[in-house]
N, C-alpha and C positions, 0 to 999 in steps of 0.2 A: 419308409426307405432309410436304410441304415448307411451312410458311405462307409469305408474301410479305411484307417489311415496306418501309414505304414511306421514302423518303429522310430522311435524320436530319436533315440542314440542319449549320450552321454549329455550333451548340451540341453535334456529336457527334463522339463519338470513334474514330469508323467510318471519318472521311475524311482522318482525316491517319496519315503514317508516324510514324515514333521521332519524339517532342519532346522536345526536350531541357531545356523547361522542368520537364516533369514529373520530370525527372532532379533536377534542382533541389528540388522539393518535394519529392521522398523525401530529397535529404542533409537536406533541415530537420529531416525527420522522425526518420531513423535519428540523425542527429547530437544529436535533444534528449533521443531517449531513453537513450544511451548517455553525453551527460555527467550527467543526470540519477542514472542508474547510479553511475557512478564518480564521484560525489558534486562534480559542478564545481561552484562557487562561484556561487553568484545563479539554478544553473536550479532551481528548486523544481519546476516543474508538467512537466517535459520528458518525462513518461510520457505526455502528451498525444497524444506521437509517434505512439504504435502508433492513436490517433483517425483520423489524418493518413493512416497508411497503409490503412486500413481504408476510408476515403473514396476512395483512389488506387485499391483494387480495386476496388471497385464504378462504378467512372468506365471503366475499362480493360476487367475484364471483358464488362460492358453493353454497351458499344458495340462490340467486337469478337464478339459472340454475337449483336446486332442487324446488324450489318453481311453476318456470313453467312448468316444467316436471308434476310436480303433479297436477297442472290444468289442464295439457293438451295441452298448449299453447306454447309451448317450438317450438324453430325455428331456425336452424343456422345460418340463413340468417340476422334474426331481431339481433340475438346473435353480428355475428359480424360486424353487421351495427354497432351497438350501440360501441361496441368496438374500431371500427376506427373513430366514432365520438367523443370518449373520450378521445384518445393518439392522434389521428394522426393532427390535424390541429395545434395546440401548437406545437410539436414535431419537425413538419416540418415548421414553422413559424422561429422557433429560428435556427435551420442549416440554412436556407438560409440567416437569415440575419446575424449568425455566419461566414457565405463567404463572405461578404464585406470585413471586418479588414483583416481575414485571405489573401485575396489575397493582400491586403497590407502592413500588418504589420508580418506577417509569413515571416522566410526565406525559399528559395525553399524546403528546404529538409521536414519542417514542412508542408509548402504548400501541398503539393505533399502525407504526408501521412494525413493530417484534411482530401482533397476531396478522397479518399482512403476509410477514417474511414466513410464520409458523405455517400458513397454508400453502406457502410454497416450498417447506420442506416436504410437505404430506407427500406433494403432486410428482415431485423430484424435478420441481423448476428454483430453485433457492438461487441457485449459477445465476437464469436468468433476470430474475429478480433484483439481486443485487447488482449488475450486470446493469438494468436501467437505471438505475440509483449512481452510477458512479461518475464520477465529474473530479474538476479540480477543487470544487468547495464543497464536495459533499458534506453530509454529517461524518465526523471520524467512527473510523472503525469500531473502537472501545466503545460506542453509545449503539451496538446493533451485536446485542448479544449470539443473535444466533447467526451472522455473519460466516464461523468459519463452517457453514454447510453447505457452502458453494461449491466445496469438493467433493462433499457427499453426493450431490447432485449429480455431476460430472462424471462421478466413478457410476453412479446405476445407470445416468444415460448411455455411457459404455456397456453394461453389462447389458443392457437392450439388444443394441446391437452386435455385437462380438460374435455372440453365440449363434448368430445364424448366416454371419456372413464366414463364419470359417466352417459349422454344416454346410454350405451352400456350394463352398471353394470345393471343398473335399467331394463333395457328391458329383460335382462336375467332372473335377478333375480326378475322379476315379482313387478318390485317398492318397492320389499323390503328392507328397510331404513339399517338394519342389514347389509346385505351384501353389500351396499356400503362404509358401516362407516370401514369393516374389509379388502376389497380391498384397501380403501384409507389408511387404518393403516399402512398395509404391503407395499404399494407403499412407502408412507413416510420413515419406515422404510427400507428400500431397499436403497434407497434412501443416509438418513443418514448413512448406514452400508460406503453405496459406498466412501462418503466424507470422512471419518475417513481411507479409505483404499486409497486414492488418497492421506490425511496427511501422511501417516506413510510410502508412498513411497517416500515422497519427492515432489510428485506432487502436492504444493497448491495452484500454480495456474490453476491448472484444476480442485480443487475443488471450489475455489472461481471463475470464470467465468462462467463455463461450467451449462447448465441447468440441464441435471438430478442430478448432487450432491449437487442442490439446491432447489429441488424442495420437498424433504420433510419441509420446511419453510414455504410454498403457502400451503402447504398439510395439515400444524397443523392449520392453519385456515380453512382451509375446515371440517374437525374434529368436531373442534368448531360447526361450522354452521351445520352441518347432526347430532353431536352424539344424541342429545333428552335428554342431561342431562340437569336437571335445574339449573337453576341460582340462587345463593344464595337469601336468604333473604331478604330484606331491612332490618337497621339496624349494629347491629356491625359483623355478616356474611358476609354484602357485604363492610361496609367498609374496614376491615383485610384483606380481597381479594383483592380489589383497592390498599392497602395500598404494600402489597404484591409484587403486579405487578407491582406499578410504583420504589418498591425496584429492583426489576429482569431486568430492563431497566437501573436503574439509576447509577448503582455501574458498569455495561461493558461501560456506556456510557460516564463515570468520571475514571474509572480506564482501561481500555482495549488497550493494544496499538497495532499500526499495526506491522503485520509482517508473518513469513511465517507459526505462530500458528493459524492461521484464517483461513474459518469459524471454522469445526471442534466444537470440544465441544463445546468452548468458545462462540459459537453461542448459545447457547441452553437458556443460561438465559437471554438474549433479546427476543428469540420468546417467551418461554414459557410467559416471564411478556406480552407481546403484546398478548396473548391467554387467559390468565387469565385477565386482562384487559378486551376483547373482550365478555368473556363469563360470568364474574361479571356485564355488564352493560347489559343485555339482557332484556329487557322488560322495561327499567326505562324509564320511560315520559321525554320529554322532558322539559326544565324551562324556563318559560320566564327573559333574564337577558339582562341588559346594554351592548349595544358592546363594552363598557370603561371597564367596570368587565375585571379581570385578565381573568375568563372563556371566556367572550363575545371574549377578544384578541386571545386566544388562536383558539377559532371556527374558528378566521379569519384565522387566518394562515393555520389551517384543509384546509382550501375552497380554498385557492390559493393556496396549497402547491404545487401540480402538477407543476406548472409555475414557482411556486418558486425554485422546486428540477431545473424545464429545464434550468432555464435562470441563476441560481448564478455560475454555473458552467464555462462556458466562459464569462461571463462577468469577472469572476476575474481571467480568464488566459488570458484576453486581458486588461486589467488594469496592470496586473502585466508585459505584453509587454511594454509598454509605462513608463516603469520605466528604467532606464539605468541599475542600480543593477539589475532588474528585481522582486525585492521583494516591499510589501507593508507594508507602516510604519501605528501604530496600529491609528492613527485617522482616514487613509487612507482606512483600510478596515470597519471604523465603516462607512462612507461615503457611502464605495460602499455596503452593507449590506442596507442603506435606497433604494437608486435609486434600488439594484436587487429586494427589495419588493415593490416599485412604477412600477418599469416594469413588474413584476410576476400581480399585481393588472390588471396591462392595461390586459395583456396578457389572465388572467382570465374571466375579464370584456366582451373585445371586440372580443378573440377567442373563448377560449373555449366555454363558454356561448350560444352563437349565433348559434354554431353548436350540443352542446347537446339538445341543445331544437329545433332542428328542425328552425330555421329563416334562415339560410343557408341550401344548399342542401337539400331541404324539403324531397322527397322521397328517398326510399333506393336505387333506380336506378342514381338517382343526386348524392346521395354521394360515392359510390362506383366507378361511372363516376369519379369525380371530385379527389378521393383518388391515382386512376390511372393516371390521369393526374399529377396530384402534381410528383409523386412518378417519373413520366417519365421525368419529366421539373428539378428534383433535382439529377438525374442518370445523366439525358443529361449534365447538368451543373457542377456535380465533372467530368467528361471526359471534358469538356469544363478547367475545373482547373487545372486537370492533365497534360493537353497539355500547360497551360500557364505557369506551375512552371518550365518546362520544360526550357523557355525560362526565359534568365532573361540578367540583365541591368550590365553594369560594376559594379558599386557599390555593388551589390547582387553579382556578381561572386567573388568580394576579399571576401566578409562577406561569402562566401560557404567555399570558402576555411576553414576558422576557423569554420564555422558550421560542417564541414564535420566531426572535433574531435569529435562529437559527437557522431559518428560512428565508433572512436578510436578502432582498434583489440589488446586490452589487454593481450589477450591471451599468447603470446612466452614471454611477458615482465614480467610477474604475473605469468608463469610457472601452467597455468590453465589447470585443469586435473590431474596433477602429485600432484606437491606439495602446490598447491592452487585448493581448489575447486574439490573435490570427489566423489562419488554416497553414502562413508559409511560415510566419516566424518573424516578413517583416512586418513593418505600420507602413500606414498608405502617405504619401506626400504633405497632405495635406495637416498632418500629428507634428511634421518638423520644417512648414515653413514661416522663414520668419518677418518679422515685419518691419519696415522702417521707420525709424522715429521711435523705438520704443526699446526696451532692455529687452533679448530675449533670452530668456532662460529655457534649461532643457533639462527635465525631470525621464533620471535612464535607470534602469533597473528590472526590476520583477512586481510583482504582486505589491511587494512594499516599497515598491516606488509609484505603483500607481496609488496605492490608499489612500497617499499625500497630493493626490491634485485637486480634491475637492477642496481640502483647506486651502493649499495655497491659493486658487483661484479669489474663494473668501474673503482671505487677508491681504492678500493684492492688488495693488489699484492695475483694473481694469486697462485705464488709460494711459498708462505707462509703462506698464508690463505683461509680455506676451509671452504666457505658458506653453510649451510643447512635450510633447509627450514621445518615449518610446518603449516600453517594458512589452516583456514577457511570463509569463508563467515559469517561473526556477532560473532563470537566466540572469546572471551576474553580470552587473555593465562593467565588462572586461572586452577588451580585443581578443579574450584566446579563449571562447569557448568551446573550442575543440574538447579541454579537459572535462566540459560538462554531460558530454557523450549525448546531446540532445540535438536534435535538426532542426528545431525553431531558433534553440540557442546559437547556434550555428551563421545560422542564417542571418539571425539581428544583430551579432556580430560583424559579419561581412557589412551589411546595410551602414551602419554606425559606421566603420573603416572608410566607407568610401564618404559619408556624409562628414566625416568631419578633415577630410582631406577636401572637401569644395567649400566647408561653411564654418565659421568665427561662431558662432554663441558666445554670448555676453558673459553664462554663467550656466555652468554645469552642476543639476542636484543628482547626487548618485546615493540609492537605496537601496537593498533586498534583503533577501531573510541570512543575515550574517551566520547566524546559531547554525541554522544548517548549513551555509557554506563553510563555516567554521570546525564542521564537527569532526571531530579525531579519525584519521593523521592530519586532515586537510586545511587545519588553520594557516601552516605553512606556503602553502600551494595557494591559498586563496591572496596573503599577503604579495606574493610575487605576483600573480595576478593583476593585484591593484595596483602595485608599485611601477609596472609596467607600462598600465594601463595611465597613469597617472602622469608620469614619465613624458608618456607621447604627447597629453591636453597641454602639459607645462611646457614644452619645447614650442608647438604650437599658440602659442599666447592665451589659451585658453584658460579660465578658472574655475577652479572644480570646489563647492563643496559635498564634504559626503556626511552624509546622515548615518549616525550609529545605530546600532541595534535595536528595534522597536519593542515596544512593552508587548512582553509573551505570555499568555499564564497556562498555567499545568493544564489546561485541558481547555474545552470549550466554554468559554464566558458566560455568554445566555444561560447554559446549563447549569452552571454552577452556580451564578446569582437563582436562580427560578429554584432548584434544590435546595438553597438558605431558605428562601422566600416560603419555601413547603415546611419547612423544618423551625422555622420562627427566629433564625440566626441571620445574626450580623454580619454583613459579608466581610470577611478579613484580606484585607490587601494583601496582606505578607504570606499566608496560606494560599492565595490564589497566584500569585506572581512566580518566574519561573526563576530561582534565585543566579539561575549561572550566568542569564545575559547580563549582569550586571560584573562581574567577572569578563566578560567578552569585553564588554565596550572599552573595559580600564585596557584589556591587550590590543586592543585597536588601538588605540589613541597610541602605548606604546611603541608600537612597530610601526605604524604608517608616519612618512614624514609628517613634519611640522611644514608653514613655509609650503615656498615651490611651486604658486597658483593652487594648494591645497588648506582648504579650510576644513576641520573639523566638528562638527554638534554633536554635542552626545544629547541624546533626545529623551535617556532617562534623567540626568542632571537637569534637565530645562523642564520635564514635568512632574517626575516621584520626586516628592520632597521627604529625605527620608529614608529612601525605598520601600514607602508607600505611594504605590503608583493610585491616581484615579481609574475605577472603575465603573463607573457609569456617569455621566452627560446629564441631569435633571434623570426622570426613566429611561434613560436611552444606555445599551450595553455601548462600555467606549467601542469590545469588537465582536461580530458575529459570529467568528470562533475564536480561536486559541490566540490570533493574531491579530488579521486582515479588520481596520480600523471601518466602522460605521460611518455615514455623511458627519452625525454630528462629533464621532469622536477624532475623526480626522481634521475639521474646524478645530477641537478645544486645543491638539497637538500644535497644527501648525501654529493657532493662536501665541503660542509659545513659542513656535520655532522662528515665523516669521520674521520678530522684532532683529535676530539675530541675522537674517537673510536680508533685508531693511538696508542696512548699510550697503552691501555689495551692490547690490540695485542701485540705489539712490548716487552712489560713486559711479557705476557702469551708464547709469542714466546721464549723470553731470558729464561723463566721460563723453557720451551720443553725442549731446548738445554742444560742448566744444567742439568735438569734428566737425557735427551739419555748421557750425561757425565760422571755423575757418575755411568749411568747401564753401562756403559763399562768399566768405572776403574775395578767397581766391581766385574765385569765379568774378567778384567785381574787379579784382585788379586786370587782369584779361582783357576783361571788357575796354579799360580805361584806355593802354595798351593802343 
């Protein structure tokens, strides 16, 4: 049974051939996400990219599915021939030969989850795969090569679906164009409702992996291609719409940073400019132009993005293995940025090519054959990888051992749950009350405020000094987290407002990840922030000191020492450490008062001697990643920090002891009285 659909009109994507504007909009796309990647300079939000292309499918697909539909021609079979001739032989080209390095240059534990992730490319579960894996301390992204195929996933679990729920609309509703455009409206929105309801629980990573809260994105391009609106003018109509669109793109993809506010809203002025985009250039001919033209450049990149999205991905998480720091210095990734678009060309050239056009697998019976076979030789081959990670060589068992911190249980050390890490945002009573007779102090901050309670606890006498606790995950001890757009943040703001309008502490230690509170434009914001912040504890008679910026290195610790350890080298402080907090701490000190109930530590002066920071405790990494300090590396810190903290105590102590003194004189005089 064939449905009938009835003419798309101007606004579809049914009635024109190749555009080559649309070629245009995928290099915007692939190109923001790939300097984003390799870290270019000013793109902060260029993961936006895969928004962009996700809008492209669903504009492309739609209207090529409605188009045949309405001839009559429509075929599932040819549907997803064509389909696995477009994703699948690129796709599966670069995983296999992503398994060479990997079985080499991975250590087991990597090993063991790439062929893991590899079999959930095959399955087109990669989304959810990486999807259970993701947390606030996961492994970083740069150590999970084939990571960015969570979209590849995404986009075929789309293409599953699409195709028979708009046959299905159509056939019901007699081809008429109407009631597809208002099912798909309502899908989309459904959709989007879902995401914003998966943000506001907390869960974003099940709105950022997961297909249905992202499938109103594929959906606003399908819109495009069915609604039958037309398309502006020629002239200044369609220029001011172009103009428009590539603003709605360019300002998430220069300003947007990652984090747990994503997709969500934030997502809306990416698709929306890829839709207006999409729906401005509808009917415009195409020009004949120089492939030296900034446009002719840009086409190119259009035509190999695909290869280009596949292959910059591991290539520069396996470049970045073959560095001892594990990071790459900025000539390093213009370098690997030419060869990933010399490989993407080959890739386009001699795979893709040869199989959309039918010169491989000529019939749909050959390639369907040959898509199963791939797909069984690349299953059989991660279980072939899983059994070899298994086994491994002296040298890879000492480098496990220190891989293994990567899989550090933070948990009991971090007081995760209680007084680190919440479901509301605040800590429970019990994290900030204090006791009498004793000095209490109050350790506020984030992640690197908690890393410091197992030391301090260590270095502090029990018996005269009571620890409390209030962090959050990304949360600045500031009064105005409003600015950090987070509702935990929020929240433990408000909490703290009202707890230190009822309660005196002795001594305030304030910590978090300065670097990235700091990071351009926001060192500003973050300063007035403090100042404010700071401000109020001083008026209040309260004493703050704040901890500087913690020892940070270029990538994951564990890894990088366990990578020396394979490679028979000496682990270099200076290569591993991240040089710019060391540059931060000098601007902290600068801009934040001196004075004022405010004490200052710089926490790299009290430990790198040098700016040689220590990196490991006897065998112990000082952190289980890039930051977040070990039990025992958090002892050797505050070991150091302590003697400095010592005084305040021991003054707020002698401070106790005179009051409880003279409330008992005062209490005997009364009495006498």
């Amino acid at each position: 049974m064939q449905p009938r659909f009835a003419s798309a009109g101007a606004g579809s994507a049914s009635g024109v051939g190749h555009r080559e504007d649309i070629d245009w909009l995928r290099a915007i796309a692939v190109l923001s996400v790939v300097a984003f990647h390799f870290e270019a300079p000013a793109i902060f939000g260029g993961f936006v990219g895969v928004d962009i292309f996700f809008v492209i499918s669903g504009y492309l697909i739609t209207g090529i599915i409605a188009a045949e539909i309405g001839a009559g021609r429509f075929s599932f079979v040819q549907f997803y021939e064509r389909r696995g001739r477009r994703l699948l032989p690129a796709l599966y080209a670069m995983v296999a030969f992503a398994a060479l390095p990997a079985s080499q240059d991975m250590l087991g534990s990597e090993r063991a989850e790439f062929f893991r992730s590899a079999a959930a490319v095959v399955t087109f579960t990669s989304n959810v795969f990486f999807w259970q894996q993701s947390g606030y301390f996961d492994h970083a992204a740069v150590e999970k090569p084939l990571l960015h195929a969570w979209s590849l996933a995404v986009e075929e679990q789309f293409y599953l679906v699409l195709p028979i729920v708009v046959w299905a609309v159509l056939l019901i509703a007699r081809g008429r164009r109407l009631a597809l455009t208002f099912t798909l409206a309502l899908l989309a929105a459904g959709s989007f409702a879902l995401g914003l309801l998966l943000m506001r629980e907390g869960a974003s990573a099940s709105a950022f992996f997961l297909s249905p809260p992202r499938a109103w994105e594929f959906l606003l391009g399908s819109l495009v291609a069915i609604s039958g609106l037309r398309a502006p003018r020629p002239g200044l109509a369609r220029r001011g719409a172009r103009a428009l669109s590539l603003l709605l793109m360019a300002v998430p993809i220069l300003a947007l940073r990652p984090g747990p506010g994503f997709p969500g809203v934030d997502a809306l002025a990416p698709c929306l400019g890829a839709a207006l985009f999409l729906w401005s250039g509808a009917g415009v001919a195409n020009v004949p132009r120089s492939p030296l033209s900034p446009l002719g450049v840009a086409a190119f990149f259009g035509r190999i993005s695909y290869s280009l999205y596949l292959w910059h991905w591991p290539l520069f998480a396996f470049a970045r293995f073959a560095k001892p720091g594990l990071a790459l210095d900025g000539w390093e990734r213009v370098a690997l940025f030419a060869l990933t678009v010399a490989v993407a060309t080959l890739s386009w050239r001699f795979i893709e090519q040869p199989f959309r056009h039918r010169k491989l697998a000529v019939t749909p019976r050959a390639a369907f054959g040959l898509a199963a076979l791939a797909s069984l030789l690349l299953l059989a081959g991660s279980g072939v990888g899983l059994l070899r990670a298994g086994a491994v060589s002296d040298a890879d068992r000492a480098a496990q051992r220190l891989d293994a911190y990567n899989a550090y249980d933070m948990k009991p050390v971090y007081r995760y749950g209680t007084c680190f890490t919440t479901p509301d945002g605040r800590v429970p009573e019990d994290c900030l009350r204090p006791v009498p007779g004793k000095t209490n102090l109050l350790l506020w901050g984030d992640s690197f405020a908690a890393h410091y309670y197992h030391g301090l606890k260590a270095e502090l006498d029990p018996d005269t000094v009571n620890i409390m606790q209030a962090s959050q995950p990304t949360c600045m001890p500031t009064f105005n987290a409003e600015t950090q757009g987070v509702a935990a943040c929020r929240a433990l703001a408000a909490q703290m407002r009202d707890y230190f309008a009822a309660h005196r502490p002795d001594l305030v230690v304030m910590s978090a990840d300065w670097l990235e509170d700091a990071r351009s434009p926001r060192f500003a914001g973050m300063v007035r922030d403090l100042r404010s912040t700071l401000s109020r504890l001083s008026d209040a008679g309260i004493p703050v000191v704040l901890l500087g910026p913690s020892v940070q290195f270029r990538a994951r610790l564990p890894s990088m020492l366990a990578r020396a350890t394979l490679r028979g080298m000496a682990p270099d402080p200076v290569a591993f450490v991240r040089s710019d907090i060391f540059a931060l701490d000098a601007a902290m000190q600068a801009a934040l008062p001196s004075g004022e109930g405010l004490s200052y530590i710089s926490i790299l002066s009290a430990v790198c001697e040098n700016s040689r920071c220590p990196l490991t405790v006897g065998d112990v990494p000082l952190s289980f990643d890039h930051a977040h300090l070990t039990a025992a590396g958090s002892q050797l810190v505050m070991a150091r920090i302590a003697p400095l903290l010592l005084p305040k105590t021991t003054e707020l102590s002698s401070r106790q002891q005179a009051d409880d003194r003279a409330h008992q004189a005062g209490g005997e005089g009364a009495g006498d009285d």
